[in-house]
SEPA-328030 format. One line per 10 residues: their letters; for each residue x, z, y of N, C-alpha, C, CB. Coordinates in steps of 0.02 Angstrom, whole numbers, padded with zeros to 5 digits. Each point is the difference from the previous one (the first is absolute). Glycine has a CB too. Layout:
N
a> X Z Y X Z Y X Z Y X Z Y ~ ...
END
This chain:
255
xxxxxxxxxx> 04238 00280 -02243 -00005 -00056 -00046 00059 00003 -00049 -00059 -00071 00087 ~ 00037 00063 -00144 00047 -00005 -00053 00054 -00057 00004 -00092 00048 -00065 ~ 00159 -00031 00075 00032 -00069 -00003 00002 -00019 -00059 00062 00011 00085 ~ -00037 -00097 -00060 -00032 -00046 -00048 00086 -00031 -00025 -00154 -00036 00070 ~ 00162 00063 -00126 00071 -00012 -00025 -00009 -00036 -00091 00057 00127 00095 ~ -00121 -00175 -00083 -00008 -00029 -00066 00035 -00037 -00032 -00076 00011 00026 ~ 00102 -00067 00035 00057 -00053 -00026 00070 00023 00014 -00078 -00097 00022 ~ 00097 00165 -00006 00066 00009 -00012 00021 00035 00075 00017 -00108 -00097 ~ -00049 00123 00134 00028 -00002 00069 00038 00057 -00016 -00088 -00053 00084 ~ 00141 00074 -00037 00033 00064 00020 00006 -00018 00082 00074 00034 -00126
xxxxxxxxxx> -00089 00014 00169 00005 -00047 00075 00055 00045 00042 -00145 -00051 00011 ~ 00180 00021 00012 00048 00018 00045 -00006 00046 00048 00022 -00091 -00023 ~ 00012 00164 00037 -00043 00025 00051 00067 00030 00048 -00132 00031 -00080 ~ 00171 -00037 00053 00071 00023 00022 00006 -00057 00062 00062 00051 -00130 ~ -00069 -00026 00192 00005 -00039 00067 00090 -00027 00038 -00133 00087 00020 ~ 00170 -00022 -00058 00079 -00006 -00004 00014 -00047 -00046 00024 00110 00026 ~ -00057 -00119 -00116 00036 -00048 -00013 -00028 -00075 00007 00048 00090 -00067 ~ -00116 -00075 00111 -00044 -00081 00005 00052 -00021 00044 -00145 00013 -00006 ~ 00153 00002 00055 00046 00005 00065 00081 -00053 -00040 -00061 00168 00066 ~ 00098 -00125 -00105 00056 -00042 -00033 -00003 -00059 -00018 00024 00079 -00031
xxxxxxxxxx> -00078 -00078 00001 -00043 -00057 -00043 00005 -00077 00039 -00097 00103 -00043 ~ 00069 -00074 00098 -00007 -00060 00058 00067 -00008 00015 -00112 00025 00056 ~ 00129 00020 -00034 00065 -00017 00036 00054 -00040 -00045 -00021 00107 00069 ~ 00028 -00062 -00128 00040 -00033 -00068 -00015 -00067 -00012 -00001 00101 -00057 ~ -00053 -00125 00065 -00044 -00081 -00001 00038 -00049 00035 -00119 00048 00007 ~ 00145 -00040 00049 00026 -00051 00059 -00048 -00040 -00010 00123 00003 00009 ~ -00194 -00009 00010 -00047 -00047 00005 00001 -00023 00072 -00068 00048 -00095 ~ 00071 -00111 00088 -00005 -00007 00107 -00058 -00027 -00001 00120 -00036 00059 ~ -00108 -00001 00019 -00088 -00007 00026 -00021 -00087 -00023 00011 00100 00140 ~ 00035 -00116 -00187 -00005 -00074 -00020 -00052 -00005 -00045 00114 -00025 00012
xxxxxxxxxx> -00104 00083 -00043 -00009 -00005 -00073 -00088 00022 -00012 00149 00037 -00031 ~ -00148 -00079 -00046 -00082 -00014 -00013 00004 00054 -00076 -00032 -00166 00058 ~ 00002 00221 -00053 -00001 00036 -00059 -00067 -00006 -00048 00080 00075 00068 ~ -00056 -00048 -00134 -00042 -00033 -00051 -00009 00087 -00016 00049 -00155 -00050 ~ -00070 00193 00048 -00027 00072 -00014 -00056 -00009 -00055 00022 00046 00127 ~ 00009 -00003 -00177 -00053 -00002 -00069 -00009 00094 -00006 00060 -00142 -00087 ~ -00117 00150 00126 -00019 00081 -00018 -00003 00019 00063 00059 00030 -00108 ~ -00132 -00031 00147 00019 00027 00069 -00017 00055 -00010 -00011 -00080 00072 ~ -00009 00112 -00135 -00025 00078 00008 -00034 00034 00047 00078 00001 -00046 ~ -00064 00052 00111 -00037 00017 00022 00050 -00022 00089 -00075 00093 -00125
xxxxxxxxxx> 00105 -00140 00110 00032 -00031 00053 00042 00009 00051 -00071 -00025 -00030 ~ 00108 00083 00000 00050 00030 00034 00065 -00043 00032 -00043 00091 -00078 ~ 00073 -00142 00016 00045 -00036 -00009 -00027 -00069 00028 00048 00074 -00096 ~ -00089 -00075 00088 -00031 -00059 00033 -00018 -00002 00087 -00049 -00006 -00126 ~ 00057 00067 00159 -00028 -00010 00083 00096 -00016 00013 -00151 00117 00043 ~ 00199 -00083 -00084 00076 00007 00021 -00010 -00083 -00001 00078 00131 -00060 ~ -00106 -00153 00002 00042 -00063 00001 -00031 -00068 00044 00040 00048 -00124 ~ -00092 -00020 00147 -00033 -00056 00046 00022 00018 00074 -00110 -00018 -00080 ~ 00138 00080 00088 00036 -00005 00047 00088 -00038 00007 -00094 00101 00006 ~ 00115 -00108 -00064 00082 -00037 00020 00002 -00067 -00045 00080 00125 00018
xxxxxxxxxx> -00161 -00148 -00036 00007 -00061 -00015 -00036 -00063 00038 00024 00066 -00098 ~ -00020 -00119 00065 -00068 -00040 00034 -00049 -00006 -00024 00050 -00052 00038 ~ -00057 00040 -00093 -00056 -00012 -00042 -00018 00064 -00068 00038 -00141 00037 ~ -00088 00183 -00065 00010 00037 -00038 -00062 -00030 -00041 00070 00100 00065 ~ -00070 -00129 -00142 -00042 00013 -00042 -00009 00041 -00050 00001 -00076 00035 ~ -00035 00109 -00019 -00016 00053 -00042 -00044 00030 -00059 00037 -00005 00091 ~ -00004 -00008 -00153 -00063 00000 -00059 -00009 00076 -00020 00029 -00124 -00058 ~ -00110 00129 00038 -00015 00085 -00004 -00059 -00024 -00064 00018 00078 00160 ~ -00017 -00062 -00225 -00035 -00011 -00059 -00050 00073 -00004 00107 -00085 -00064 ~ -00094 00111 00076 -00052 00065 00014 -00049 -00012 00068 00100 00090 -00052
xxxxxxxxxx> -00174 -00097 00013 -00047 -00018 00047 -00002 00061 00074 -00072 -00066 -00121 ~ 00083 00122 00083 -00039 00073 00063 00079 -00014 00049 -00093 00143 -00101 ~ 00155 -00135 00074 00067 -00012 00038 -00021 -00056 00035 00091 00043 -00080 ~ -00104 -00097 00070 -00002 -00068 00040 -00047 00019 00042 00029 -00089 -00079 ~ -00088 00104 00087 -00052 00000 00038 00038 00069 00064 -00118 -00052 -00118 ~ 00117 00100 00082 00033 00056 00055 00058 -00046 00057 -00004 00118 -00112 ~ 00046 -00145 00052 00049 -00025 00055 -00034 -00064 00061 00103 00027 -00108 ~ -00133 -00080 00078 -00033 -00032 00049 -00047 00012 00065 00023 -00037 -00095 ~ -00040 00126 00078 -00028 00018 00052 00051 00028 00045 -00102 00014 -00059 ~ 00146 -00012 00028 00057 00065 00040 00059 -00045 00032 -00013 00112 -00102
xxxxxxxxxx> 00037 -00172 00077 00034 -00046 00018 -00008 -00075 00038 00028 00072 -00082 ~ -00033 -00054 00143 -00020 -00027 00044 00073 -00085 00028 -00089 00161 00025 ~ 00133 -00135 -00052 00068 -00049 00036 -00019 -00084 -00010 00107 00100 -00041 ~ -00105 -00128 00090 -00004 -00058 00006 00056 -00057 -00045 -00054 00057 00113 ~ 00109 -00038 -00132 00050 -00020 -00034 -00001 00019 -00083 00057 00007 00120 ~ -00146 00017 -00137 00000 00023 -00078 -00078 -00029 -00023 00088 00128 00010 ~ -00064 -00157 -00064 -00052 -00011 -00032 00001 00034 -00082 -00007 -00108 00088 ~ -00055 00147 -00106 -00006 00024 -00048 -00039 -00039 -00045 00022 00093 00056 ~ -00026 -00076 -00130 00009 -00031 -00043 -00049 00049 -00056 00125 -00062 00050 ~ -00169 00051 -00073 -00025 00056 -00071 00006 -00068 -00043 -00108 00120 00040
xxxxxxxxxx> 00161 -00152 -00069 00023 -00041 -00060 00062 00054 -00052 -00018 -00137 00091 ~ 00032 00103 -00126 00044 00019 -00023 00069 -00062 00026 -00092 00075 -00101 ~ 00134 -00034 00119 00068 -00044 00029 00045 -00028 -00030 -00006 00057 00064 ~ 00008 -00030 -00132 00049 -00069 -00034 -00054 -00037 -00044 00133 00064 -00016 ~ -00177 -00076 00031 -00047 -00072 -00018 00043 -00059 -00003 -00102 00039 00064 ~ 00108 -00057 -00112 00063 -00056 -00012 -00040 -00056 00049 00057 00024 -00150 ~ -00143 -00050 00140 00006 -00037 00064 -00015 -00005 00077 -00002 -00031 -00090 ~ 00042 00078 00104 -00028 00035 00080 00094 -00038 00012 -00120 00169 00001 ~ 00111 -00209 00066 00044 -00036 00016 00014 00031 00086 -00039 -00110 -00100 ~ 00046 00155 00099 00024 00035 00091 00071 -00009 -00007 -00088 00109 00031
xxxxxxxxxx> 00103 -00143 00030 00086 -00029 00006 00021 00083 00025 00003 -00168 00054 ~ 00049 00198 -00067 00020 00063 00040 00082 00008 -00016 -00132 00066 -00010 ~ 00153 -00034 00069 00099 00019 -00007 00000 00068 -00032 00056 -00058 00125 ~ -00105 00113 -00112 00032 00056 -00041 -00087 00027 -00039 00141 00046 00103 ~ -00097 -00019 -00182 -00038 00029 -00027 00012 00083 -00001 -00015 -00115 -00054 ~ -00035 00134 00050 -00004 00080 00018 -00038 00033 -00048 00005 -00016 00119 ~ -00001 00077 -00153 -00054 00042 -00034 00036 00043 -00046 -00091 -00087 00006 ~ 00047 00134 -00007 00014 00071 -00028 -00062 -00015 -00069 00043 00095 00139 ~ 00006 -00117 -00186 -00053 00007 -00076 00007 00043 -00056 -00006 -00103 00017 ~ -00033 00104 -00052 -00028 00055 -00052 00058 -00024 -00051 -00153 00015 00019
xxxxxxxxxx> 00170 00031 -00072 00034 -00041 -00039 -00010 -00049 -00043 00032 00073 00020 ~ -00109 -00064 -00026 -00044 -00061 -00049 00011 -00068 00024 -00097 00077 -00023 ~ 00116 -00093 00108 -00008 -00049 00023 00086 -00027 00014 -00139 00038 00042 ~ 00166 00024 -00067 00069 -00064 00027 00011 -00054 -00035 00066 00078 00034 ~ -00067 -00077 -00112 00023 -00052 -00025 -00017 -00059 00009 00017 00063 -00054 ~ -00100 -00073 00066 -00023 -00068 00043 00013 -00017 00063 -00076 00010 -00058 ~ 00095 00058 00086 -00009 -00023 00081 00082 -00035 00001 -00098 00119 00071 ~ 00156 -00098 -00106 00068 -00034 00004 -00002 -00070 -00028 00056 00110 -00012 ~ -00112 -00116 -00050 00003 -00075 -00008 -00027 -00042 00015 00027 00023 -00051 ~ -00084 -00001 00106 -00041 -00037 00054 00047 -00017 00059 -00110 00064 -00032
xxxxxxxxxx> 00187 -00016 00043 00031 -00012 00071 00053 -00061 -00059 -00005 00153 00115 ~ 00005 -00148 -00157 00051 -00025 -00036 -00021 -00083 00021 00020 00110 -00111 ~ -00088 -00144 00123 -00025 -00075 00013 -00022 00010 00079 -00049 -00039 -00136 ~ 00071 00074 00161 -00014 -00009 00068 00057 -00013 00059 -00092 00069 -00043 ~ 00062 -00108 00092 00080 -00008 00056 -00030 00037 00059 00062 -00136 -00028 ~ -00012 00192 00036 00018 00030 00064 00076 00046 00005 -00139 00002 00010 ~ 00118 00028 00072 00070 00024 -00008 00031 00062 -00023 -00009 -00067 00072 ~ -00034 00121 -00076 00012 00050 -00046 -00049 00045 -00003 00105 -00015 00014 ~ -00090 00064 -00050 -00063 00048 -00030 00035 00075 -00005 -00066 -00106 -00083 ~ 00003 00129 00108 00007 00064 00018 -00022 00062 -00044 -00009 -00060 00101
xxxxxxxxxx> 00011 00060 -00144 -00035 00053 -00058 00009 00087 -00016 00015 -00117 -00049 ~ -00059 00136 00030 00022 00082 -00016 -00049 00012 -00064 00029 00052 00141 ~ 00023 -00048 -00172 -00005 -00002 -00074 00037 00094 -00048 00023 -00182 00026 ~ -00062 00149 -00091 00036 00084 -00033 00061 -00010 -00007 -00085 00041 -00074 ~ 00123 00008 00069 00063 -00009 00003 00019 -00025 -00071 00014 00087 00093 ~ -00065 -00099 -00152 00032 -00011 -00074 -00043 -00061 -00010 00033 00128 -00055 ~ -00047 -00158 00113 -00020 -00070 -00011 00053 -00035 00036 -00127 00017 -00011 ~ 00177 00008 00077 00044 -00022 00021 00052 00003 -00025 -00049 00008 00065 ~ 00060 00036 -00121 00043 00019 -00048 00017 -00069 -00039 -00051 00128 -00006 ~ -00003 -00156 -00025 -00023 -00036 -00050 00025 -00066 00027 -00101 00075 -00042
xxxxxxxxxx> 00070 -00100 00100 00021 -00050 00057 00071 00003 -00007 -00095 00015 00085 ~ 00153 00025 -00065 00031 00004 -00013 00079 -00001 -00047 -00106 00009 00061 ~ 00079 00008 -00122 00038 -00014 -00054 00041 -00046 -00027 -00068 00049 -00003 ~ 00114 -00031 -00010 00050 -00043 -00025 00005 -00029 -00065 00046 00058 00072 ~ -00028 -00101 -00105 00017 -00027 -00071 00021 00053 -00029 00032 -00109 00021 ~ -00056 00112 -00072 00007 00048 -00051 -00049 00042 00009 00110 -00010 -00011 ~ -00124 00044 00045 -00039 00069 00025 -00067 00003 -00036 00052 -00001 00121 ~ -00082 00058 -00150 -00050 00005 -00009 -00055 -00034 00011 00053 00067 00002 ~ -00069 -00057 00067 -00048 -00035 00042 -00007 -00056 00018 00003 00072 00025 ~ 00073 -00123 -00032 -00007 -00058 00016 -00045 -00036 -00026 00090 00011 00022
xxxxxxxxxx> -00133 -00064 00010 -00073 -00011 -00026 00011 -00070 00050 -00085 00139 -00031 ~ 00035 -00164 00018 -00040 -00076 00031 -00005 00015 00075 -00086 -00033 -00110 ~ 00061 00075 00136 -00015 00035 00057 00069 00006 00035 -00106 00064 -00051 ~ 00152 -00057 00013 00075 00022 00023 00022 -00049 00027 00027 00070 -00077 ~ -00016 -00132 00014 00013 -00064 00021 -00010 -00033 00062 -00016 00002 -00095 ~ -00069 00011 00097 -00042 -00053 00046 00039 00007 00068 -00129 00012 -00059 ~ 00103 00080 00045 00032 00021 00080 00055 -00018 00033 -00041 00079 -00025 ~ 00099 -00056 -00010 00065 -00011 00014 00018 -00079 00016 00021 00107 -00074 ~ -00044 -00156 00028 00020 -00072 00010 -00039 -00014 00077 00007 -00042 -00149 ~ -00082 00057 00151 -00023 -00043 00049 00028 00048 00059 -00111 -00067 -00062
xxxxxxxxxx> 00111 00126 00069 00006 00046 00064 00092 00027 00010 -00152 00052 -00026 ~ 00151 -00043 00069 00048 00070 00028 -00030 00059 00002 00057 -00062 00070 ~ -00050 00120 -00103 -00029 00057 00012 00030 00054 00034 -00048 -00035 -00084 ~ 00018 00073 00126 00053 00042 00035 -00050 00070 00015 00085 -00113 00064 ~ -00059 00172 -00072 -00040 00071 00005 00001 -00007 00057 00023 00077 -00081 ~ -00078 -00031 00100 00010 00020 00074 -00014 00062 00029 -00021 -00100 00008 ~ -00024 00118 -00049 -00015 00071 00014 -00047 00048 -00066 00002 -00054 00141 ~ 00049 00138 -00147 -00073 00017 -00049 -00029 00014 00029 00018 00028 -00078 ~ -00076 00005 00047 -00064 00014 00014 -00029 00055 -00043 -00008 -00113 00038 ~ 00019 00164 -00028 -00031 00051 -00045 -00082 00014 00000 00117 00050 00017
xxxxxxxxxx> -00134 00004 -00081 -00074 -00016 -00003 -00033 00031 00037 00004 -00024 -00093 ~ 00044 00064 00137 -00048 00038 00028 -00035 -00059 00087 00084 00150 -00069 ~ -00067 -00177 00069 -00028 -00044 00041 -00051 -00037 -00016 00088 00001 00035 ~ -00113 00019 -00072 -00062 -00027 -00044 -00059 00044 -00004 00080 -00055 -00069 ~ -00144 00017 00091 -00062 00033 -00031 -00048 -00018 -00034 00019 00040 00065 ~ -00029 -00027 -00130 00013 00038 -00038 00084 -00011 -00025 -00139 00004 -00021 ~ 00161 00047 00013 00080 00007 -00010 00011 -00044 -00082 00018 00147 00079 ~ -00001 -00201 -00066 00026 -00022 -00070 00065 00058 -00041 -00028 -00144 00058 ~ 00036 00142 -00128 00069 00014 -00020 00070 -00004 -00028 -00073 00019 00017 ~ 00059 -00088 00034 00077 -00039 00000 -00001 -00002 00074 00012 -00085 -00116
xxxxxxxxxx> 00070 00064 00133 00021 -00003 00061 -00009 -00085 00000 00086 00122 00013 ~ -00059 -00150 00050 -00048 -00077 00017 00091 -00020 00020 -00181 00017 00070 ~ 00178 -00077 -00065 00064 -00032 00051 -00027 -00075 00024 00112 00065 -00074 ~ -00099 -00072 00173 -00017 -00047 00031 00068 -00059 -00009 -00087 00088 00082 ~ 00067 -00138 -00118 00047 -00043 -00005 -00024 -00036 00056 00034 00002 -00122 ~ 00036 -00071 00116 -00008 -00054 00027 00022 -00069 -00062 00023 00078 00131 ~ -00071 -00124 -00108 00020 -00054 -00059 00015 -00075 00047 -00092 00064 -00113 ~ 00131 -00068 00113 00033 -00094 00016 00001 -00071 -00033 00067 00069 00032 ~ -00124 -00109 -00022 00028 -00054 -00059 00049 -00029 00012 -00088 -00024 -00030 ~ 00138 00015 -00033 00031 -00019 00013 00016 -00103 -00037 00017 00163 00032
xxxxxxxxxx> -00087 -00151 -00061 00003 -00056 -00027 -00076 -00041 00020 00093 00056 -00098 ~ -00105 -00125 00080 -00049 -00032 00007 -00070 00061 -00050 00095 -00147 00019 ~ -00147 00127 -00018 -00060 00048 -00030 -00001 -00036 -00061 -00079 00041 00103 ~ 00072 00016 -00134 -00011 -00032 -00085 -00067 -00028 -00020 00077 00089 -00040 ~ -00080 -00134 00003 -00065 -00023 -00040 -00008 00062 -00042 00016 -00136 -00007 ~ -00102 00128 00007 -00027 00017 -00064 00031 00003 -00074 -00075 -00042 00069 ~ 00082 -00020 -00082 00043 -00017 -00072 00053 00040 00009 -00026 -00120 -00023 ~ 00056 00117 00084 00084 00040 -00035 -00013 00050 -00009 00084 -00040 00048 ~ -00123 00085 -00028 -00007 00076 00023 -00030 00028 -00107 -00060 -00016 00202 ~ -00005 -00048 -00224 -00023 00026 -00062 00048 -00028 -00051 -00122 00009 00036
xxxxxxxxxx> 00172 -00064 -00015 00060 -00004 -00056 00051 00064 00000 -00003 -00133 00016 ~ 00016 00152 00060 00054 00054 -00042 -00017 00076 00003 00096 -00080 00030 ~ -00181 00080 -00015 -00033 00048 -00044 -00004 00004 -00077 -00054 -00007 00094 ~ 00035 -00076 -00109 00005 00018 -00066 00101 00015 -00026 -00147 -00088 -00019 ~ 00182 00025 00049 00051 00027 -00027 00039 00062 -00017 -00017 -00083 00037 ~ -00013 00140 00019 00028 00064 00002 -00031 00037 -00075 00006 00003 00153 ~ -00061 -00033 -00176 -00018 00021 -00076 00063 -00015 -00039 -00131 -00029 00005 ~ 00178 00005 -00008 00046 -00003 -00062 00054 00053 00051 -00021 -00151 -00083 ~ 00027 00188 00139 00047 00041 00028 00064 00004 -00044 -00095 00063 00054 ~ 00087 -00031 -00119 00045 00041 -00068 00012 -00054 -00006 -00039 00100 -00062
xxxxxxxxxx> 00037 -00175 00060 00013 -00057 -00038 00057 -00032 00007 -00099 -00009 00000 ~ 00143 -00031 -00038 00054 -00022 00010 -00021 -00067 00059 00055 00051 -00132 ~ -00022 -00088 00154 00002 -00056 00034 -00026 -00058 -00075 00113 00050 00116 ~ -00058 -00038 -00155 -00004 -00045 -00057 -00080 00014 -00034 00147 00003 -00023 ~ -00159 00053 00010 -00053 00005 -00048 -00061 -00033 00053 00048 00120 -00085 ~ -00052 -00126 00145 -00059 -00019 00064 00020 -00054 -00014 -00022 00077 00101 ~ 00068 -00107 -00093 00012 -00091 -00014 -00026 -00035 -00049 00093 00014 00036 ~ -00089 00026 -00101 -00030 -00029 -00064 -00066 00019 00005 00096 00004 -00073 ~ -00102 00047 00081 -00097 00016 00037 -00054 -00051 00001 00050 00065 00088 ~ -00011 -00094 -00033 -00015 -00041 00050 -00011 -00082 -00053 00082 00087 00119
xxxxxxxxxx> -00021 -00098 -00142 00016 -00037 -00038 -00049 -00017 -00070 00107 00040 00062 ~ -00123 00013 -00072 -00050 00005 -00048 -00054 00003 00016 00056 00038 -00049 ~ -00083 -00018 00089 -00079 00007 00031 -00020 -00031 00035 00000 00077 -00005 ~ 00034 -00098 00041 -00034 -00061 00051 00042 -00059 00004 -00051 00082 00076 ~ 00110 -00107 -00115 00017 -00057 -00043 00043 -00019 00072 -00113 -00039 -00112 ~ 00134 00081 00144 00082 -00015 00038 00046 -00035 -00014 -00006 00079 00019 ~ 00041 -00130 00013 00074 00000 -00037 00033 00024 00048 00003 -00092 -00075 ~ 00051 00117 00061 00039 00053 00051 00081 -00028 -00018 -00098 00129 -00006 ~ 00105 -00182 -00031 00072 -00035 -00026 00051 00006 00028 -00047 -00068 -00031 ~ 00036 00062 00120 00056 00010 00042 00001 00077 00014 -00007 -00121 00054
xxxxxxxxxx> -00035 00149 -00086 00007 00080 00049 00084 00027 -00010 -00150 00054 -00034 ~ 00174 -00019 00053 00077 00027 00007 -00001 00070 -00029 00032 -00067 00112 ~ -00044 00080 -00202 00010 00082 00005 00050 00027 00020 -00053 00006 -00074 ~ 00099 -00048 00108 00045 00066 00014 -00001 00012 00045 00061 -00004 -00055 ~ -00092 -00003 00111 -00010 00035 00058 -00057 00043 -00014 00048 -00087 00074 ~ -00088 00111 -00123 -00051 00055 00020 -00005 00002 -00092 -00079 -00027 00155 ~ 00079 00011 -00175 -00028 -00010 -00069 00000 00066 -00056 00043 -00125 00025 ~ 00019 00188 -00024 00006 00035 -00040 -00055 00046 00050 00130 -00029 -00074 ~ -00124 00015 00140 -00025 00082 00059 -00074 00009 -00014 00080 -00023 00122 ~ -00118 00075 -00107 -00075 00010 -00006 -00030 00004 00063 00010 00057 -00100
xxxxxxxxxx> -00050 -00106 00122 -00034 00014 00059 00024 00034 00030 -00076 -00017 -00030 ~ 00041 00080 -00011 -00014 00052 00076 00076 00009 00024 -00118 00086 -00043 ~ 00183 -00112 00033 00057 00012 00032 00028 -00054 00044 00015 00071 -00088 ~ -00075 -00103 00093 00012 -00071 00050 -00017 00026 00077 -00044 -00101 -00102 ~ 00056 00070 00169 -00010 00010 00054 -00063 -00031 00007 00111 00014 00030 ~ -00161 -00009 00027 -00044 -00033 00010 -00015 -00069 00020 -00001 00095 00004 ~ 00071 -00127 00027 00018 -00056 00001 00008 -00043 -00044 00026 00044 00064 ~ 00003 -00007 -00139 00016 -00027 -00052 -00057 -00008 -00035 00102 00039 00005 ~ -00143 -00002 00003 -00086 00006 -00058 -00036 -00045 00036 -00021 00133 -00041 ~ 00019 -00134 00122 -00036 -00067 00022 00022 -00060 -00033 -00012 00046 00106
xxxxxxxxxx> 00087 -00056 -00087 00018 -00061 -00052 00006 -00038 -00049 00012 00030 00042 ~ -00008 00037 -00076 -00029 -00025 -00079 -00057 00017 -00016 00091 00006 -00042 ~ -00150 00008 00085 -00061 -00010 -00008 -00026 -00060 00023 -00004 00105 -00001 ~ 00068 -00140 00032 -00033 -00070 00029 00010 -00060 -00067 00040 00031 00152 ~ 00023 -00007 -00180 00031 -00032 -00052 -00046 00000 -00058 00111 00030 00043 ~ -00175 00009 -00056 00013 00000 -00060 -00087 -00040 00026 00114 00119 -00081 ~ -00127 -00103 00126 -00063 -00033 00022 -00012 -00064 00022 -00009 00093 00021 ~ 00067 -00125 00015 00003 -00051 00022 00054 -00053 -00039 -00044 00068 00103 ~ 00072 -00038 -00127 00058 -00018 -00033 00072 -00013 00048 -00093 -00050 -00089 ~ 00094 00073 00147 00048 00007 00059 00037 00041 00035 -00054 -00053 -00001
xxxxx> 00109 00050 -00016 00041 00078 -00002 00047 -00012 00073 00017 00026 -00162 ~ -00065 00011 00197 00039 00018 00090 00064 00043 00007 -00120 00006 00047 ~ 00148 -00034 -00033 00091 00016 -00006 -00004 00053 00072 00075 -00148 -00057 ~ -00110 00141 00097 00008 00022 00059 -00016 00059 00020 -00006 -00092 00012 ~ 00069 00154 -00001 -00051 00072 -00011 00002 00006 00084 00040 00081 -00141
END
């Protein structure tokens, strides 16, 4: 049978680095996992063994069906939905999944409004790159922000391609993500999406922006704490804040 790699799969076949994977996880037997991609369910029998609860979403009809015949564990329930369905409401402590690169950017701002206790991901290494980034940097982006403000991020392991079948050609890295803050709304997430559109922009020139287009008064704002700098050289703490400021008109002192 022809495998079925339409929506993106690459499937894990490296048994040494599935093996790290788990172990690298510290998942205990408390915990209720949220699995988006059971593929052909390799990662999924590990994890219904050192958890309590495993839900498991599989969007590929022939993958889902194979696995439901093949996955028998009493502690798993499978899933042919798609898993970040904004309204699919499963309470769970850890998120888990190995995604395509098409899917990270939603799948981080789907964890970005959700409460649990951390997330387990294996991602390209130039999407963790991106996650990553610092003020100033190229790459720093909306995505950068989100991440960094709401999470702790921490590597954990690479993952080269050859553990892959079909062999992608990038190498992968298994993070870990921590919230470290309450879950963001909707609204904040498409305000400082849009705000990251003026990136190059002064503080001042976004103030009058603002001022002009959607009839702000900003009277008390303080240019001298940000006013000559351009975005993109602000921290992510700082762009939340003055994305709250310019939206709400309420400027959170509190980093």
């Amino acid at each position: 049978m022809k495998k079925q790699t339409k929506l993106g799969q690459n499937f894990l076949i490296d048994h040494t680095i599935i093996k790290k994977i788990i172990q690298t996880s510290r998942i205990n037997k408390d915990d209720v996992i949220y699995e988006v991609g059971t593929g052909k369910g390799i990662l999924t029998t590990e994890l219904c063994k050192i958890s309590k609860y495993v839900h498991s979403f599989e969007l590929d009809s022939i993958l889902y069906s194979r696995c439901k015949r093949n996955l028998t564990h009493k502690n798993l329930e499978l899933l042919n939905l798609d898993g970040f369905n904004e309204h699919l409401a499963i309470p769970f402590d850890v998120f888990f999944s190995s995604l395509p690169y098409y899917e990270s950017r939603n799948a981080v701002t789907w964890l970005c409004q959700r409460d649990f206790r951390k997330g387990i991901i294996l991602l390209q290494r130039e999407f963790v790159e991106k996650l990553l980034s610092k003020p100033g940097e190229k790459n720093y982006r909306a995505i950068s922000i989100l991440s960094q403000y709401r999470f702790s991020i921490k590597m954990l392991l690479d993952v080269p391609y050859t553990s892959f079948s079909p062999s992608p050609k990038v190498e992968s890295v298994l993070i870990e993500i921590c919230p470290r803050t309450s879950p963001l709304s909707n609204k904040v997430i498409k305000d400082i999406q849009f705000l990251l559109s003026f990136r190059k922009k002064t503080i001042s020139f976004i103030v009058n922006y603002f001022k002009k287009n959607y009839n702000r008064n900003f009277d008390g704002f303080d240019y001298n704490e940000f006013g000559k700098n351009k975005l993109v050289n602000l921290s992510p703490v700082d762009i939340v804040r003055f994305s709250t400021y310019l939206n709400n008109g309420t400027f959170n002192t509190k980093r």
